[in-house]
C-alpha positions as MATLAB code, in Angstrom:
seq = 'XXXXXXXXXXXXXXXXXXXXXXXXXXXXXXXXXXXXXXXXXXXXXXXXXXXXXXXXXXXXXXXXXXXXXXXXXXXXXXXXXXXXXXXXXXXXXXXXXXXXXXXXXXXXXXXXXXXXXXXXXXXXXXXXXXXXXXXXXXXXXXXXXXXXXXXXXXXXXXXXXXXXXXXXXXXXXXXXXXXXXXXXXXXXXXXXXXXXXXXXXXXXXXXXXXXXXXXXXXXXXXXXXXXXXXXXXXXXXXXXXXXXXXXXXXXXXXXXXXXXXXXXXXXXXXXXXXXXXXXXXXXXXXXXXXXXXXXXXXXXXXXXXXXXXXXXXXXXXXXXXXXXXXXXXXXXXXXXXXXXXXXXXXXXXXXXXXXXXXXXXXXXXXXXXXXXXXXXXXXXXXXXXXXXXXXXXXXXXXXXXXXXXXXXXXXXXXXXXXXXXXXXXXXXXXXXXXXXXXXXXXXXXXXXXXXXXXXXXXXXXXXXXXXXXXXXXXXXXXXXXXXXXXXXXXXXXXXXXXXXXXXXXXXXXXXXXXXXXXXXXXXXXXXXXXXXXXXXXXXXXXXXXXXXXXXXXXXXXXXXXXXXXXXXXXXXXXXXXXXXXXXXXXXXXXXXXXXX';
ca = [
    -135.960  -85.785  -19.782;
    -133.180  -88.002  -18.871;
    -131.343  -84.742  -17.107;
    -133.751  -84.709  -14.930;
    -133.264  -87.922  -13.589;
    -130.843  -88.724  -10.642;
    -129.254  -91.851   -9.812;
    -129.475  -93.120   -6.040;
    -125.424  -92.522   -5.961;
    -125.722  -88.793   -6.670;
    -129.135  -88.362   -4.521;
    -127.100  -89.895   -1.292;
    -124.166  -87.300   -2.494;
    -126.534  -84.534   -2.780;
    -128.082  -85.607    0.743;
    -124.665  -85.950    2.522;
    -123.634  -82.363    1.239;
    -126.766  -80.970    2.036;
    -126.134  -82.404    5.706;
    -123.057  -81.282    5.906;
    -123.933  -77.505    5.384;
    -126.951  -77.300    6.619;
    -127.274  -74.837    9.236;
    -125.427  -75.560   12.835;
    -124.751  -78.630   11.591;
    -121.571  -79.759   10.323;
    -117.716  -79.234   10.562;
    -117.751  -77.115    7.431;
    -120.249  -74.586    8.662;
    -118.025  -74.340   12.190;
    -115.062  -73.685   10.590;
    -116.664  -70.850    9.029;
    -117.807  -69.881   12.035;
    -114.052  -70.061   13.235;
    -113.255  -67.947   10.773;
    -115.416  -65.343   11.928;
    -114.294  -65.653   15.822;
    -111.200  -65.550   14.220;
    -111.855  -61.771   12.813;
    -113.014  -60.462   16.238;
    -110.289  -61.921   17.851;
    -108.083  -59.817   15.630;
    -110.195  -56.825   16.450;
    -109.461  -57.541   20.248;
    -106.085  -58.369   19.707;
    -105.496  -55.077   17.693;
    -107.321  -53.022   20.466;
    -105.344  -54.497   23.375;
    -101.632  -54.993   22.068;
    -102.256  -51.073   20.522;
     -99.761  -52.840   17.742;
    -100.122  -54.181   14.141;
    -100.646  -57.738   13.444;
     -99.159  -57.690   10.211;
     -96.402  -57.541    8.920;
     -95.019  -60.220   11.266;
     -91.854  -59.105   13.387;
     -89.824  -60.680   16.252;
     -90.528  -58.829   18.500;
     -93.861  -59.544   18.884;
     -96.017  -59.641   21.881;
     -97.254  -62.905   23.529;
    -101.330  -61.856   22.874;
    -100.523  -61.291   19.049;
     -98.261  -64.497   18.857;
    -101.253  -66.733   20.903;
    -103.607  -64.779   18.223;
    -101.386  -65.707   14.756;
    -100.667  -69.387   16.633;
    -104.649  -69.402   16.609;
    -104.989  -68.347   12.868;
    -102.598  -71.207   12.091;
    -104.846  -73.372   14.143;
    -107.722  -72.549   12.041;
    -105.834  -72.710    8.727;
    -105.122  -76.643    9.656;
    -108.845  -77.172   11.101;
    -110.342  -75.770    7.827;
    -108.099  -78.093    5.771;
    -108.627  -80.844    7.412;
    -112.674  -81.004    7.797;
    -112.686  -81.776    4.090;
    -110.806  -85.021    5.037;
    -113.122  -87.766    6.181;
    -110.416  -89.262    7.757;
    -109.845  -87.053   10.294;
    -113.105  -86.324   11.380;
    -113.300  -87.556   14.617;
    -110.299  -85.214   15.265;
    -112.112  -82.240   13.813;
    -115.169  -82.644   16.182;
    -113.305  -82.174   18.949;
    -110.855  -79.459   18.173;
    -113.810  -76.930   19.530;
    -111.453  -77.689   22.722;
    -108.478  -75.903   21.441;
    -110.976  -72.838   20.643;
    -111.980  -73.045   24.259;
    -107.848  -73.465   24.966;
    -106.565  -70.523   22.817;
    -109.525  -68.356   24.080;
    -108.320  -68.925   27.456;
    -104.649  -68.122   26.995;
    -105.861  -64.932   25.160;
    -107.691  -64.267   28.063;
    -105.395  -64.634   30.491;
    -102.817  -62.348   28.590;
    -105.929  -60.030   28.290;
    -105.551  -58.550   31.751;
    -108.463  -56.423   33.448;
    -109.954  -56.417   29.734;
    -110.914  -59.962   30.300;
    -114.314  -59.972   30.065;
    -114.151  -58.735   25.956;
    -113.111  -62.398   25.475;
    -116.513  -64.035   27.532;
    -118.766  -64.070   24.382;
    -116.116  -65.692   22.665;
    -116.958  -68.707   24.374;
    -120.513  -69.504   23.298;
    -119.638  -70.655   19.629;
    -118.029  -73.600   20.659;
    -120.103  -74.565   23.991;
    -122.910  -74.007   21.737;
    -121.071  -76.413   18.746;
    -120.168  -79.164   21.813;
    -124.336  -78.771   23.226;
    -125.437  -79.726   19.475;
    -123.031  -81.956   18.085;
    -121.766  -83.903   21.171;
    -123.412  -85.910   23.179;
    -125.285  -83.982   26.459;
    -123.046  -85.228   29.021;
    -120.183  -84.466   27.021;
    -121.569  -80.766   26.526;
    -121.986  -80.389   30.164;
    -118.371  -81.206   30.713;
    -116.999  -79.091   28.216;
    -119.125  -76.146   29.480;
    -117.195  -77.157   32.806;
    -114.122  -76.880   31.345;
    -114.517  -73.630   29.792;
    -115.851  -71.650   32.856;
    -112.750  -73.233   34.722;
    -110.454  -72.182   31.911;
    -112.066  -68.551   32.055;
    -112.048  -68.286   35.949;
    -108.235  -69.952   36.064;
    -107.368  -67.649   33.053;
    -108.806  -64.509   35.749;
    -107.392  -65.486   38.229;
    -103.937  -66.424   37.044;
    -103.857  -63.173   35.378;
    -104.114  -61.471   38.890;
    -101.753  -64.005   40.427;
     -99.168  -63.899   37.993;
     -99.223  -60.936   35.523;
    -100.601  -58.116   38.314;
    -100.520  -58.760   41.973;
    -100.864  -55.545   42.893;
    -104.581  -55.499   41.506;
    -107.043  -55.882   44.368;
    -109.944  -58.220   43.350;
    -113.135  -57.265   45.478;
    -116.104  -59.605   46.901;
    -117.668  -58.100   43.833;
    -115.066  -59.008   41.577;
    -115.514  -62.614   43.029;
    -119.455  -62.921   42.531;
    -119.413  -61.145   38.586;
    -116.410  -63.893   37.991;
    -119.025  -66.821   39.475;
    -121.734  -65.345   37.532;
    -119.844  -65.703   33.925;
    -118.290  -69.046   35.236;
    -121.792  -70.469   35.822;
    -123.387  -69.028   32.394;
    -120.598  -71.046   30.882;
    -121.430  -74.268   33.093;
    -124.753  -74.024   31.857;
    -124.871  -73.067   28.126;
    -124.287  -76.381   27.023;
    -126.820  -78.067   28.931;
    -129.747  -75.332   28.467;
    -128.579  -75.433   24.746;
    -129.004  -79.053   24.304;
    -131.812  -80.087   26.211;
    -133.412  -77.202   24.062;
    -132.125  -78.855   21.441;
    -132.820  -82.184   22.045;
    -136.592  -81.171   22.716;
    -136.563  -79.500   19.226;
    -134.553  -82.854   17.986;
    -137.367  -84.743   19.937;
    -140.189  -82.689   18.351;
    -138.368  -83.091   14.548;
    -138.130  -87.074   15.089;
    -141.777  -86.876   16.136;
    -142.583  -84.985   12.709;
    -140.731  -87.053   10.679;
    -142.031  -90.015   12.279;
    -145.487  -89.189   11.672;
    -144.834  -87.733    8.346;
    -143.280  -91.467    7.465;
    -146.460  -92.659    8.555;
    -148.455  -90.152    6.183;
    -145.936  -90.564    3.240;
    -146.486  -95.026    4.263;
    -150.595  -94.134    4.359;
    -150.191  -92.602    1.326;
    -147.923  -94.998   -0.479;
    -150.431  -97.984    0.209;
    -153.168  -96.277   -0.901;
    -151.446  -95.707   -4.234;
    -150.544  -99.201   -4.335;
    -153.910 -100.000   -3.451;
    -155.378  -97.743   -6.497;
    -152.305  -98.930   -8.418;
    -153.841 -102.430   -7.748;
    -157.018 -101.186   -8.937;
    -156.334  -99.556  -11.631;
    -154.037 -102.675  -12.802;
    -157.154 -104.666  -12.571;
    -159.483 -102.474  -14.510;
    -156.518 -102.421  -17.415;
    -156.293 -106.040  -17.270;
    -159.819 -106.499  -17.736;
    -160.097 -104.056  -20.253;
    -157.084 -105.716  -21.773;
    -158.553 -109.183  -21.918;
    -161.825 -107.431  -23.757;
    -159.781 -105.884  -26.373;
    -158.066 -109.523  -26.826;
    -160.902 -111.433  -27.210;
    -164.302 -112.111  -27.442;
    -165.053 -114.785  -25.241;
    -166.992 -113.506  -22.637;
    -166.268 -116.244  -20.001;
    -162.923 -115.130  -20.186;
    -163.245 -111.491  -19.104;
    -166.208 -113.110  -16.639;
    -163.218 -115.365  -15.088;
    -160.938 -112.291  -15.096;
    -163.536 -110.409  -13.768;
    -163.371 -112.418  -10.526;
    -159.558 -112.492  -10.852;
    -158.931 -109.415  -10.436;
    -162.074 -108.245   -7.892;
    -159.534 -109.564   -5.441;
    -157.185 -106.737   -5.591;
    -159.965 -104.775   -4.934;
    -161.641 -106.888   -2.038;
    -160.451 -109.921   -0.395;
    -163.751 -111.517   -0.865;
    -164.841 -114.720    0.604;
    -167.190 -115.806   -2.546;
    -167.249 -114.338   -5.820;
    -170.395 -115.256   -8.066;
    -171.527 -114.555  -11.683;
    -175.482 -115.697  -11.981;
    -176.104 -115.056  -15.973;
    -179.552 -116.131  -17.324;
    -180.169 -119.239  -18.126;
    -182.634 -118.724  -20.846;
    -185.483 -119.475  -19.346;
    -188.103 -117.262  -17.844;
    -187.319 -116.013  -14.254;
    -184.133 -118.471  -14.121;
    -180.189 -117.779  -13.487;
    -178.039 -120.304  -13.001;
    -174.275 -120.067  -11.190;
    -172.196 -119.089  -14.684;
    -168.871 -118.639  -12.597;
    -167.501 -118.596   -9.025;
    -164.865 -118.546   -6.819;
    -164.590 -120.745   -3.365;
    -167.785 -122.984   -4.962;
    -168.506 -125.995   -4.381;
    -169.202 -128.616   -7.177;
    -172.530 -128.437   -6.301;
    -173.375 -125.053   -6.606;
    -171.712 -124.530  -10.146;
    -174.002 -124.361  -12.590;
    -177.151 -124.571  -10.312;
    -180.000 -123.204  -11.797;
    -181.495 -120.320   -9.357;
    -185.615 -119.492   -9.798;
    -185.647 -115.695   -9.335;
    -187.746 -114.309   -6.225;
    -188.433 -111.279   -5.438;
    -185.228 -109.455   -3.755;
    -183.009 -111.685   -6.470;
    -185.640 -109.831   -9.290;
    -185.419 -106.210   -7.898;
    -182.134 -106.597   -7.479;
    -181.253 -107.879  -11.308;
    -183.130 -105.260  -13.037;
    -181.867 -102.241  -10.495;
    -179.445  -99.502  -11.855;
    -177.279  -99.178   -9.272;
    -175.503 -101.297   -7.012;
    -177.449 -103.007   -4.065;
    -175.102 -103.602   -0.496;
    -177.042 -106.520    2.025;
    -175.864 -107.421    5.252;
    -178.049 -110.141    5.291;
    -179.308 -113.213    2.758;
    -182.601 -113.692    4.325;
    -184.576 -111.414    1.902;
    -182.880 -113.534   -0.919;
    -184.022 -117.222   -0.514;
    -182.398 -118.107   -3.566;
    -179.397 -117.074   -2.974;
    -179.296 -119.631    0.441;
    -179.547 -122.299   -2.247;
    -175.616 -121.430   -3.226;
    -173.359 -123.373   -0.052;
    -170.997 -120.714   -0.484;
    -172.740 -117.568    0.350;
    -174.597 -119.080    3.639;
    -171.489 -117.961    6.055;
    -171.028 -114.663    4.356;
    -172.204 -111.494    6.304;
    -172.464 -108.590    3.619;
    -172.109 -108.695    0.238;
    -172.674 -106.161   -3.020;
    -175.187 -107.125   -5.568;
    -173.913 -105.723   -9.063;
    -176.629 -106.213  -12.016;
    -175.044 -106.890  -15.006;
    -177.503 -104.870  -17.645;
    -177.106 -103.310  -21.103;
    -180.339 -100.284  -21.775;
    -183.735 -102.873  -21.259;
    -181.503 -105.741  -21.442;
    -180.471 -107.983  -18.338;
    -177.649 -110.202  -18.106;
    -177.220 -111.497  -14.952;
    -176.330 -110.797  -11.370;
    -172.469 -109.900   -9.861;
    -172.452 -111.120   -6.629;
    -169.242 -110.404   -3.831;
    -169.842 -111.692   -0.873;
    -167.335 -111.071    2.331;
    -167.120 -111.612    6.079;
    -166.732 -107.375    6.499;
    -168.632 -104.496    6.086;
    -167.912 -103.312    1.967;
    -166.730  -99.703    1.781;
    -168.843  -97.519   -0.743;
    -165.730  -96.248   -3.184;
    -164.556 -100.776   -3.030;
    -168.321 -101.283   -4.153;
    -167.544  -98.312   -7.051;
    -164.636 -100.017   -8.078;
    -166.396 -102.962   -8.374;
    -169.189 -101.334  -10.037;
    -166.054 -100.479  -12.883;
    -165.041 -104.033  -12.945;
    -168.783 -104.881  -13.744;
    -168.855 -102.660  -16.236;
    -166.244 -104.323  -18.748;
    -167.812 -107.113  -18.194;
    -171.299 -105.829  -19.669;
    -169.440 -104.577  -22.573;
    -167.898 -108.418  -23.214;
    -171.644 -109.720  -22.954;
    -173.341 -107.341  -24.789;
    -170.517 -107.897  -27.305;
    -170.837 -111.514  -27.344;
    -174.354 -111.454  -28.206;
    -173.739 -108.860  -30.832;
    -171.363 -110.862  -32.286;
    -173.273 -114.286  -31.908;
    -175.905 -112.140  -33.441;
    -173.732 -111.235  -36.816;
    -172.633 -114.720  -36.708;
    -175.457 -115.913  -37.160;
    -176.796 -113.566  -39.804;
    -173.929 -113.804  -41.531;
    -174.152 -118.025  -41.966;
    -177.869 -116.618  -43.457;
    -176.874 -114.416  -45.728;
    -174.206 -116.888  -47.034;
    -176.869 -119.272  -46.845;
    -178.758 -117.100  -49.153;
    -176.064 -116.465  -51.843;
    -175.558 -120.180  -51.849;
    -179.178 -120.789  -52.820;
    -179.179 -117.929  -55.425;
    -175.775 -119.445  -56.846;
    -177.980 -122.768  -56.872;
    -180.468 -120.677  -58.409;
    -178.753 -119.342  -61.223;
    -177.120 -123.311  -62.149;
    -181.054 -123.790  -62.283;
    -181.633 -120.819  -64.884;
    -178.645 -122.063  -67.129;
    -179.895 -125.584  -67.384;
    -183.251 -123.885  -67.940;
    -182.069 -121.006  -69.897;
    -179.077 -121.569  -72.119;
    -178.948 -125.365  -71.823;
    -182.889 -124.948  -73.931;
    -181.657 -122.525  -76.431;
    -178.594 -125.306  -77.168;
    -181.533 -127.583  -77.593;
    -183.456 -125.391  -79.820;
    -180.007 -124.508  -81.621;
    -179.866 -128.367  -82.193;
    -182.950 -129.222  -83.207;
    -183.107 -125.765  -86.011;
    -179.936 -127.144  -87.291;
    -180.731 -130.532  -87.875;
    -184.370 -128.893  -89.817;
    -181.656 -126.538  -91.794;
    -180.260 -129.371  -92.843;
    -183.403 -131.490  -94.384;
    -184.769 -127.274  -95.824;
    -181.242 -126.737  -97.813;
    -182.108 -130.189 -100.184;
    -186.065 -128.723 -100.992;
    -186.615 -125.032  -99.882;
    -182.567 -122.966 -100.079;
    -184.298 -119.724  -99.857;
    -186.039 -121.008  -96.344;
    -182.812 -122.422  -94.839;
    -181.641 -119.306  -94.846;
    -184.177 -117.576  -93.155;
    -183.754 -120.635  -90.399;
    -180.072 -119.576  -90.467;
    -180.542 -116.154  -89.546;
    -182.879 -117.047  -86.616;
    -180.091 -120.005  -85.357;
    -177.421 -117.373  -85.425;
    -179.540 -115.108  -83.188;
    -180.632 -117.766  -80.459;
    -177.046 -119.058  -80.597;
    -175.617 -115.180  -79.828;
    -178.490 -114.821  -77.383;
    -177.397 -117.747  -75.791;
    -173.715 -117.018  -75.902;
    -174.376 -113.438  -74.265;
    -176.118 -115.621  -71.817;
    -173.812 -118.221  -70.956;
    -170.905 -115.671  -70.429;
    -173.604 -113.499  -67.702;
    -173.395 -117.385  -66.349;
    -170.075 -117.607  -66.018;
    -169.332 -114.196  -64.611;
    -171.836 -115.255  -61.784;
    -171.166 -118.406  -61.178;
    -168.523 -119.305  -59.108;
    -165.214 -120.431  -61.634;
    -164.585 -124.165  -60.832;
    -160.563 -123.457  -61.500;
    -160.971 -122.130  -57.461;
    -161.476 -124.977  -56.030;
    -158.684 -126.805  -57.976;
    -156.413 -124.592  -58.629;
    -156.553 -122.222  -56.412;
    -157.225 -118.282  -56.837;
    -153.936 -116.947  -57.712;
    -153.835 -119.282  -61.063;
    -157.810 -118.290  -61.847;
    -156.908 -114.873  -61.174;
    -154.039 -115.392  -64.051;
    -156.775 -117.244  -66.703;
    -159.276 -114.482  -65.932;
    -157.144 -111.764  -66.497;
    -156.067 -113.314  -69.554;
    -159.424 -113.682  -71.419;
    -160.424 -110.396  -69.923;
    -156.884 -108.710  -71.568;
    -158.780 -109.468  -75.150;
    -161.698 -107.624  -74.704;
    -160.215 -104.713  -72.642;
    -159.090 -102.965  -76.117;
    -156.047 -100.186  -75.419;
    -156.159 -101.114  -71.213;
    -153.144 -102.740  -69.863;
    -154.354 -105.194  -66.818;
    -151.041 -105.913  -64.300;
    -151.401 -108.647  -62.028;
    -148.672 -108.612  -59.149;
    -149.451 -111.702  -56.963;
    -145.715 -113.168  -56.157;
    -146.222 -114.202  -52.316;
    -149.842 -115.465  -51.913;
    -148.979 -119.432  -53.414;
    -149.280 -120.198  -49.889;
    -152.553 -118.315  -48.847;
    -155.331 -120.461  -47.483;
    -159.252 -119.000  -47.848;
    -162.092 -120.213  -46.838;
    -164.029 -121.651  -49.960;
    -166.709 -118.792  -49.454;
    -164.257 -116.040  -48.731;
    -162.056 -117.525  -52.051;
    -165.279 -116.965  -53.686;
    -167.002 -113.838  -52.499;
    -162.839 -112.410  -53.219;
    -162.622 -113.506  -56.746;
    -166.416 -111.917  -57.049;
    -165.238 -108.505  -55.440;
    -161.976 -108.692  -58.306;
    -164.266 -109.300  -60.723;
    -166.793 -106.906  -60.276;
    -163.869 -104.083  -59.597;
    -161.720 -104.821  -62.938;
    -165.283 -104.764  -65.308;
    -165.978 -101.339  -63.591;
    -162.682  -99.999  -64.216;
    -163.083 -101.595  -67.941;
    -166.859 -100.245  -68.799;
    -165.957  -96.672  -66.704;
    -162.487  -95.500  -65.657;
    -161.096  -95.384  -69.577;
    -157.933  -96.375  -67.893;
    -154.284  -96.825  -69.658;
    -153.984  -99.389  -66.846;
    -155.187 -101.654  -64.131;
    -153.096 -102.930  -61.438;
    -154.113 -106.046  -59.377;
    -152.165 -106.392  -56.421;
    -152.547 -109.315  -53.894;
    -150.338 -109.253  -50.651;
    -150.216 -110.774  -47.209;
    -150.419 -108.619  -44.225;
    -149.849 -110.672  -41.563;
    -151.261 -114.241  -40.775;
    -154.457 -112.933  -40.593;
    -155.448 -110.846  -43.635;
    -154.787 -110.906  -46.650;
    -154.655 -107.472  -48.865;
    -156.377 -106.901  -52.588;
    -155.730 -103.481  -54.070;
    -157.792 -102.872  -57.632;
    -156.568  -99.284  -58.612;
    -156.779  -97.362  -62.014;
    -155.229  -94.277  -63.317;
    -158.838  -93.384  -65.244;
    -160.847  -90.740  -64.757;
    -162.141  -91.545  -61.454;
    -165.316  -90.254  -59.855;
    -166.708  -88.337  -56.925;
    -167.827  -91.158  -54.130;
    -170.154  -88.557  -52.177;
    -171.868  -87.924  -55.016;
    -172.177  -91.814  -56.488;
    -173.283  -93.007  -52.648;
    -175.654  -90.260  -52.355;
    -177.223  -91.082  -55.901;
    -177.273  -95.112  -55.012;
    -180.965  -95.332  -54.572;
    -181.678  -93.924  -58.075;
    -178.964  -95.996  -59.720;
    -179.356  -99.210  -61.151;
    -175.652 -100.475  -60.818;
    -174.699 -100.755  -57.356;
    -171.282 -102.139  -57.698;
    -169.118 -100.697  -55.229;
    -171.678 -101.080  -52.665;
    -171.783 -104.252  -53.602;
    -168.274 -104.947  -53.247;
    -168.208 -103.819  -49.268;
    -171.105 -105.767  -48.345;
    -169.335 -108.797  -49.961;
    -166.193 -107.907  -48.186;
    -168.360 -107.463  -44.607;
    -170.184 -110.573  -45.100;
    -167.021 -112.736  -45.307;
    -165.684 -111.285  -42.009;
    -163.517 -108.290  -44.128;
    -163.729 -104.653  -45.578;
    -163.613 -102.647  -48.313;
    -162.421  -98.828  -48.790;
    -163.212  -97.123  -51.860;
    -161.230  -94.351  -52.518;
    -161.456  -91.922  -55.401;
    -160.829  -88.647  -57.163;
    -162.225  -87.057  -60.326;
    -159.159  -87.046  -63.146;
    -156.726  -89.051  -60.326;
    -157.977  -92.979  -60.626;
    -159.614  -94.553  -58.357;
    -158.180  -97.409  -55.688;
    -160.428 -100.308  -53.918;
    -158.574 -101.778  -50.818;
    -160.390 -105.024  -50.256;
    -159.390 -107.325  -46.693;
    -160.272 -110.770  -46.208;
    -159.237 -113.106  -43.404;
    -156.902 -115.879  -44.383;
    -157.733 -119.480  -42.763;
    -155.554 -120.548  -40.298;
];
C-alpha cells in the first residue's frame, strides 16, 4: 500500500516531466524534432553537393560545411535543454534554425525551394511557444531570410540566371505563407488554448461542486457517527437528544431546533430540548391539537410551510418567525416519544429532511433504550428486593426451625438427666431421640448457613471468606484438591449485594463440582479486568457434561444450579458463561461490576 502513495515533491516532478514532453510542448520534444530536420537536411545536402558527408575532408564544400556547422548546432541545443539554466537561451535558438536554413538555401541555388518546408517546424515552435506578436515577427523574418537567401543566390552565385515576373510572384507566394504561418498557427492555437482554459475552468468548477458536496456528506456522515458514537457511550438519552441538535446543524443551518418528548400526561408534550429558546419556552408544557397529534403518531416525516394548522406550536416564541420547518416523530412500533421539530427561514430540501430523518433515528434508539433500561432497573431493585425478603425469610425459619429443636434438645436433656437416677433403660431411649433432633438440626443449621449470607463479608471482606470457606469445604471434599488463586483483588470494592449474590454464585459452583464433576481438582480464580469488572473463573478437570442436553432437560430437573448461577450474575448487572465438555471439565466464567 504505501508504494502506491506519492509525495507532493514527486507528483510536481512527475507533472513538470510530463509538461515537458508532452506533445508540441517543450524544448525536449523540439530538439527531437531538430533532430529529425536535421536527417532531411542531410538527405538534401547529399542530393545537392552529389558528395559524401562523412568521412570529413578539407576540401569540403560550403553546403556540407553550413550542414555539419548545423549538426554541431544541434549537438549543443540538445545538451543544453536539459539545463534549466539556459533555458531562456534554448527558446529562442529556433532563430538559428531559421538562420542555418537560410544559408543552406542560399548555397542551394535554383533547388531552393526543397528547403521551403523546412521552415514550418520552427515558425510553427515560435506560433506556440512565443508570444503572438513575437510569432508574427519571426514568421517575418523567415520569409525575408528565404526571399534574401533567393535572391542573393541570383545576385551573387548566378547572374546569368534570368528570374521571370513568374519567378517574382511564386517567390511572394512562399514569402507570404511564411509571414503568415505563425499567426494562423497561433491564433488557432490560442482559440484551442482559449477553449482548453474554458474546460479546465469549468471542470474546476465541477471537481469544486463536487468537492463540497463530499464535504457536505462528509459533514453528514460525521454527524450521524457522532451520534451514533455518543449512543454507544452512554445511556443518557438527553445526551444523544443534545447531540442530536448539535450536529442537525451540519446538516441544516436551522433557525430553531426543538425536541417536544411527552410529558406523561395524556395529550401533553412539553419543550425537552432546544436551540435559540427562550427561557420561557423551555420546558413549556404543549396540550396536543390536532395537526401536533397527526403529526406525532405519523410514520414519515411531515414538511409545513406554515404554523397556522399547529396552534400549539405558536405557543413556543421561537418558532413564530420561522417559515418552513420538518416535523420528525420520534416513535418506536405503537410507542410515541415525542416530536423533532427543525424549523428554518428556507424552503428544506427532501434528501436534508432524510438526513434528518437518520439523525432522528439514533435518537429513538437512545429513548427506547432508556426506557428499556429504566425498565430493568427497576425490575432488577424488585427482584433484589425479593431475595432480600426471602434471605429475611429464611433468618425467620432458623429462629423458628433450628433455634426450636435447640430448645427441645435442651429441655430432653435436662429430662435425661432427672430419667438416668430412676428409669436407665428410659434415658436411653431419650438419648437416641436427642441425638436425632440434634443431627436433624445440625443438617439444618448448615442448609442455613449455606443460604444465608456469611457475616465474615461484610467485615472482612470476600477474598478472606472465600479463604475460610474453602477451608471447611477442603474437609469434606475427600480426594479433591480446591486451589484458590486470588493475589490482586485486596483492593476490589463490591457492592454489598453483588459481594453477596458473587460469594452465592462460588458457592453454588464449587458444591456442584464436589457432588458431580469427581474432580482431582478445583481451581478458583479471582482477577481484575479493568476498573470495571471483576473476573471469577470456577473450572474442574471432572467429567464434565453436555450443556445442550442439561438446558434442554431443565424443566424436568429439580436442581437448577447453573441456571441459577446466570440469573444471579444478570441480576447484579453481570454474566455468566458455562462452558463444558463430556470427559474435559467444565469452566464457569462469572463477571460482576466492581464499585467505583
Amino acid at each position: 500500500m504505501a508504494s502506491s502513495v506519492q509525495s507532493p515533491t514527486s507528483s510536481s516532478s512527475s507533472q513538470r516531466t510530463a509538461s515537458a514532453w508532452s506533445p508540441l510542448g517543450g524544448e525536449r520534444f523540439y530538439a527531437m524534432a531538430r533532430w529529425l530536420m536535421l536527417v532531411l537536411l542531410g538527405a538534401v545536402t547529399q542530393f545537392l553537393s552529389n558528395g559524401n558527408l562523412w568521412p570529413i575532408t578539407t576540401n569540403l564544400e560550403p553546403l556540407t560545411l553550413i550542414f555539419l556547422l548545423y549538426a554541431g548546432f544541434t549537438l549543443i541545443m540538445t545538451v543544453l535543454t536539459f539545463i534549466p539554466a539556459v533555458a531562456g537561451f534554448v527558446s529562442l535558438s529556433y532563430l538559428f534554425d531559421i538562420a542555418f536554413i537560410s544559408l543552406m538555401a542560399f548555397l542551394g541555388g535554383e533547388r531552393i525551394v526543397i528547403f521551403f518546408p523546412l521552415y514550418l517546424l520552427p515558425l510553427t515552435y515560435a506560433a506556440i511557444r512565443q508570444p503572438l506578436h513575437i510569432g508574427v515577427l519571426s514568421g517575418a523574418l523567415a520569409a525575408v531570410a528565404y526571399m534574401a537567401a533567393f535572391i542573393g543566390w541570383r545576385r551573387l552565385i548566378a547572374p546569368e540566371a534570368l528570374m521571370t515576373m513568374l519567378d517574382y510572384v511564386a517567390l511572394g507566394l512562399r514569402g507570404l505563407t511564411l509571414a503568415i504561418v505563425p499567426w494562423v498557427t497561433g491564433n488557432l492555437a490560442e482559440r484551442q488554448s482559449e477553449t482548453n482554459r474554458q474546460r479546465v475552468i469549468q471542470a474546476q468548477q465541477e471537481a469544486e461542486r463536487a468537492l463540497q458536496e463530499a464535504h457536505a456528506y462528509r459533514d453528514q456522515m460525521r454527524s450521524l457517527y457522532k451520534v451514533a458514537l455518543t449512543l454507544g457511550a452512554t445511556a443518557d438519552y438527553r445526551q444523544v437528544l443534545e447531540t442530536l441538535l448539535r450536529e442537525s446543524r451540519n446538516i441544516v443551518t436551522y433557525r430553531t431546533g426543538v425536541v417536544l418528548l411527552s410529558s406523561g400526561q395524556p395529550n401533553e408534550l412539553y419543550v425537552a430540548f432546544g436551540s435559540n429558546l427562550t427561557s420561557r419556552d423551555l420546558n413549556r408544557s404543549l396540550q396536543m391539537d390536532t395537526g401536533l397529534a397527526a403529526a406525532l403518531r405519523a410514520t414519515t416525516p411531515q414538511m409545513i410551510t406554515s404554523f397556522a394548522q399547529f396552534p400549539a406550536l405558536q405557543q413556543i416564541d421561537a418558532l413564530r418567525d420561522c417559515t418552513s420547518a420538518a416535523l420528525i416523530p420520534l416513535q418506536v412500533g405503537m410507542r410515541a416519544y415525542g416530536l423533532f421539530v427543525v424549523a428554518t427561514n428556507q424552503m428544506l430540501q427532501p434528501d436534508q429532511v432524510e438526513m434528518l430523518t437518520a439523525l432522528a433515528n439514533y435518537a429513538i434508539v437512545a429513548l427506547h433504550n432508556a426506557q428499556l433500561i429504566y425498565d430493568l432497573k427497576e425490575e432488577r431493585e424488585k427482584l433484589l428486593s425479593r431475595e432480600e425478603e426471602v434471605r429475611h425469610q429464611l433468618a425467620r425459619d432458623l429462629h423458628d426451625g433450628p433455634a426450636q429443636s435447640m430448645a427441645v434438645i435442651t429441655m430432653k436433656a435436662e429430662f435425661i438427666k432427672r430419667l438416668l437416677e430412676r428409669d436407665p433403660a428410659q434415658a436411653l431411649v431419650e438419648l437416641d431421640e436427642l441425638s436425632t433432633i440434634a443431627k436433624r438440626t445440625n443438617y439444618e443449621v448448615r442448609t442455613m448457613l449455606f443460604e444465608l449470607r456469611p457475616l465474615m463479608l461484610e467485615t472482612q471482606g470476600l477474598k478472606v471468606t472465600l479463604e475460610q470457606y474453602l477451608d471447611r469445604l477442603r474437609a469434606k471434599a475427600g480426594d479433591t484438591s480446591i486451589i484458590l488463586e486470588a493475589g490482586d483483588i485486596d483492593q476490589v470494592r463490591l457492592g454489598s449485594k453483588v459481594e453477596g449474590a458473587l460469594f452465592n454464585m462460588i458457592q453454588e459452583s464449587v458444591t456442584n463440582a464436589i457432588k458431580h464433576a469427581k474432580a482431582a481438582h478445583i481451581w478458583v480464580r479471582l482477577r481484575r479486568l479493568n476498573n470495571q469488572m471483576l473476573e471469577v473463573v470456577i473450572q474442574d478437570d471432572g467429567v464434565g457434561f453436555d450443556k445442550m442436553a442439561v438446558l434442554r432437560s431443565y424443566e424436568r430437573r429439580g436442581s437448577l444450579g447453573l441456571l441459577n448461577i446466570d440469573e444471579r450474575a444478570r441480576l447484579v448487572g453481570g454474566r455468566a458463561e458455562i462452558d463444558s465438555t463430556p470427559g474435559k471439565g467444565t469452566r464457569i466464567t462469572i463477571f460482576v461490576p466492581i464499585e467505583q
